[in-house]
C-alpha positions, -999 to 999 in steps of 0.1 A, spaced: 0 0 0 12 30 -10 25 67 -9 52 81 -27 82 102 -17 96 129 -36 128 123 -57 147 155 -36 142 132 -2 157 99 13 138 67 8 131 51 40 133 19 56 95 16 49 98 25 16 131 10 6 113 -22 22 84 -16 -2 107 -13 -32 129 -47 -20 91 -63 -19 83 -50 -59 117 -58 -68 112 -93 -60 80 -98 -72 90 -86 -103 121 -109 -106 100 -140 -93 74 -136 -121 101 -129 -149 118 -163 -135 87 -180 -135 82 -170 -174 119 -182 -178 129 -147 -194 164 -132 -192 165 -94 -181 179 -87 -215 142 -101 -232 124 -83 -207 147 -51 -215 139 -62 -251 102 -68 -248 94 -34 -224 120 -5 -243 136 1 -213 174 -5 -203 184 -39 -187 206 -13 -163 169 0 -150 157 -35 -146 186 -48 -126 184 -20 -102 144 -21 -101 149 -63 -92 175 -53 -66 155 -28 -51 171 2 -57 150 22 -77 112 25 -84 94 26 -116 64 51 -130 32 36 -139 42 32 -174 75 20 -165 56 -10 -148 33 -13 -173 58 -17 -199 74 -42 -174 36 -58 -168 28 -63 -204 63 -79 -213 60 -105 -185 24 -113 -196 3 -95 -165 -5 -64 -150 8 -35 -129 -16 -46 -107 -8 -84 -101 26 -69 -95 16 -41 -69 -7 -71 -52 23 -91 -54 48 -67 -33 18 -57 -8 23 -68 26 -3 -55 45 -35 -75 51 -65 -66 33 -92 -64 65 -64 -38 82 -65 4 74 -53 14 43 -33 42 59 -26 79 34 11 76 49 20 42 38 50 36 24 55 41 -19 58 15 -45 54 40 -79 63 72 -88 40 91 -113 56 126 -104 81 138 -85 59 150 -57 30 123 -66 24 85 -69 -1 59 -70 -8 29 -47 -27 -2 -47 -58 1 -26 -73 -32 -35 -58 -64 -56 -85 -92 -60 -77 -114 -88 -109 -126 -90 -127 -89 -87 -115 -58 -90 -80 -38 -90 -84 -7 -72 -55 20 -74 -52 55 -62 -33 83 -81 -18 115 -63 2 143 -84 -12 138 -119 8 148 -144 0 181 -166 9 168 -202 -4 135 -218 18 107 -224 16 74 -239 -16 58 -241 -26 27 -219 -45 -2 -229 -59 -30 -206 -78 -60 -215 -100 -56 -185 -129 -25 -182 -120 5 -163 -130 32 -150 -121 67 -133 -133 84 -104 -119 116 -95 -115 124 -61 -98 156 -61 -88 180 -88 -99 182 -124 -85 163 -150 -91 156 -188 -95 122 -204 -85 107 -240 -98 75 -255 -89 62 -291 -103 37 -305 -110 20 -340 -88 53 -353 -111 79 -339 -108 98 -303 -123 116 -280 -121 136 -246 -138 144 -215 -130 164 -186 -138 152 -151 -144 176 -122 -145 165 -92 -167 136 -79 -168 123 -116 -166 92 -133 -158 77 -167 -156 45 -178 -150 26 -211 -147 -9 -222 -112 -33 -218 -84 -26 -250 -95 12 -257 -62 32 -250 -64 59 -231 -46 87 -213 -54 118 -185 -38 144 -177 -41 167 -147 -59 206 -155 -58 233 -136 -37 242 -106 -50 222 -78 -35 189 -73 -53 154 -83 -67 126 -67 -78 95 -92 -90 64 -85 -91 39 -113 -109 9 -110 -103 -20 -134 -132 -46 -130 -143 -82 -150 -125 -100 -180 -120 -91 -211 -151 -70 -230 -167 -94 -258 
């Protein structure tokens, strides 16, 4: 469960705990696929220097670092979260928990809720202000915004579209449409993003 520090500050034992715990379940799951770091490196774009340090706990990935990382070992950002959680999921999620992702320097997301068999539940903090790659995930999802405003892009069959969210919105679209936010305004964000069921028909 998670909060994240800012770059400018010293990890602590909490988080460099929490990074040792997502380091190892990312190294268990690339064994288990029987994949080198340099396929994974390969498979995700990003340098087998990263993913040696990330396995060794000694660094921590963005979102779309992990979900580069996810889609190359065959699962989610999610699995991988709910893999490197140690708290129990009938105790307090706590706002000062330790961090597992960075999204921005000052920001970060954490995995509320990891039920293989239900729904993946993560929390955003420190949106960023300029769109970057799109996601895609096979499973439906959908966006609540807690705090903030923020603006949403989804492509799909070569046309897009956006909406922006205020706060105490939702959006929601079907599994495989790519999408992207982005923060607007000056106030801070809060998003949670739920991703629910199988794949859509």
């Amino acid at each position: 469960m998670t909060t994240v520090r800012s770059s400018a500050k010293r990890p602590s034992n909490v988080q460099r705990d929490a990074d040792a715990r997502l380091g190892r379940a990312i190294r268990g799951v690339r064994h288990d696929r029987g994949m080198t770091l340099v396929q994974v490196a390969e498979a995700s774009g990003l340098s087998q220097p990263f993913l040696s340090q990330l396995e060794r706990g000694r660094t921590r990935p963005s979102m779309r670092s992990l979900f580069r990382i996810a889609a190359a070992l065959g699962t989610t950002q999610q699995a991988l979260l709910g893999m490197a959680a140690d708290d129990p999921s009938d105790e307090p999620v706590r706002g000062t928990a330790a961090a597992l992702v960075d999204v921005v320097e000052t920001g970060g997301a954490r995995l509320l809720l990891h039920d293989p068999a239900g729904a993946d539940i993560t929390e955003f903090v420190g949106v960023p202000t300029e769109f970057g790659e799109y996601f895609s995930h096979e499973r439906r999802e959908l966006l609540y915004v807690a705090r903030g405003r923020i603006e949403v892009e989804l492509r799909e069959a070569g046309s897009s579209r956006t909406a922006t969210l205020e706060a105490r919105d939702t959006i929601s679209y079907a599994g495989l449409v790519e999408h992207r936010f982005r923060q607007v305004g000056p106030q801070p964000c809060v998003v949670l993003v739920v991703h629910s069921g199988g794949r859509d028909a």
